[in-house]
C-alpha positions in Angstrom: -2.1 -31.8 -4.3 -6.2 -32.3 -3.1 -7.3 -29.6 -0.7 -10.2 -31.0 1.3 -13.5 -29.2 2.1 -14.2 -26.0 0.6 -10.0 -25.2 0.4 -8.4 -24.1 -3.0 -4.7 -23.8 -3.8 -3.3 -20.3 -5.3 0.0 -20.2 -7.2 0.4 -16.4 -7.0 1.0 -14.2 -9.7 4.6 -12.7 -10.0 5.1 -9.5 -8.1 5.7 -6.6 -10.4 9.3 -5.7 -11.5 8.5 -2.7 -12.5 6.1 0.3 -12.5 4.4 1.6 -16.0 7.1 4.2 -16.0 10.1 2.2 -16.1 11.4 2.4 -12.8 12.4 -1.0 -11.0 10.9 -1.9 -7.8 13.4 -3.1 -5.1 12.8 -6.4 -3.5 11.9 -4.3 -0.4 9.6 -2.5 -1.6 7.3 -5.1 -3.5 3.6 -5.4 -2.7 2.0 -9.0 -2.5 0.4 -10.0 -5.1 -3.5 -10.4 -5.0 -4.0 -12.2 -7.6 -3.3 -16.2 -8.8 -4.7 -19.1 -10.9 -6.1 -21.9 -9.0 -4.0 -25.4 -9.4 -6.6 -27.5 -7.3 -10.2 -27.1 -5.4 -11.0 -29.0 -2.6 -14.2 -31.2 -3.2 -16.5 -28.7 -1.0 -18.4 -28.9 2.3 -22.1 -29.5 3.5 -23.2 -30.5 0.0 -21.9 -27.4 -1.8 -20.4 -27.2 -4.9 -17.8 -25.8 -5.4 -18.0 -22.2 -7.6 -13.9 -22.4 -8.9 -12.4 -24.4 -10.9 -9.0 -25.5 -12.0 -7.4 -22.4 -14.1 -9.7 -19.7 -13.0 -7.5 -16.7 -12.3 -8.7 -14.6 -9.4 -8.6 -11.9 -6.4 -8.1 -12.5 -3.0 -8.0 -10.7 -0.1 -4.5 -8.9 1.0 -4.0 -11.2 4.2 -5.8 -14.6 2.8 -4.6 -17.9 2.8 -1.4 -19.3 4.2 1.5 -19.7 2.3 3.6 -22.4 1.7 6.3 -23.7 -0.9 6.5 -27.2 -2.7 8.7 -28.6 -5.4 10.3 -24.7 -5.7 7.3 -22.8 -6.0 5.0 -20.9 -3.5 1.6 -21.7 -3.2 -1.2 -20.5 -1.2 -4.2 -22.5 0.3 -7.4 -20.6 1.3 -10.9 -21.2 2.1 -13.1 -20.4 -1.1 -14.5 -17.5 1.1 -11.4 -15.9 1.0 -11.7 -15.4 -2.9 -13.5 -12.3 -4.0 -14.3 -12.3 -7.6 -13.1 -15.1 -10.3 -11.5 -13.0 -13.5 
């Protein structure tokens, strides 16, 4: 995969089974995750660098990016806007 301009892709980070508690979330009632590692970062736009890398895990916003699934996994792709702080 090679995003082009200032585009990352996101392999999500596993929804949480379960709360601190113990109890098991139904499928239903699973949140997105907002969080991921970044597999691959497009080479930038205008001149400017890009500020992620390859393995950075970060946040993004609750609706960012759109979704889609290769080779069984889900990914998402985003602008590097749409990423708010690099863990």
């Amino acid at each position: 995969m090679k995003p082009i301009n200032d585009r990352v892709v996101v392999k999500p980070a596993a929804a949480e089974e379960k709360t601190k508690s113990g109890i098991i979330i139904p499928d239903t009632a699973k949140e997105k995750p907002q969080k991921g590692e970044i597999v691959a970062v497009g080479p930038g736009k205008d001149d400017v660098k890009m500020s992620v890398s390859k393995g950075d895990q970060v946040l993004y916003g609750k609706y960012a990016g759109q979704e889609f699934h290769m080779d069984g996994e889900d990914y998402l792709i985003m602008r590097e806007d749409d990423i708010l702080i690099i863990l």
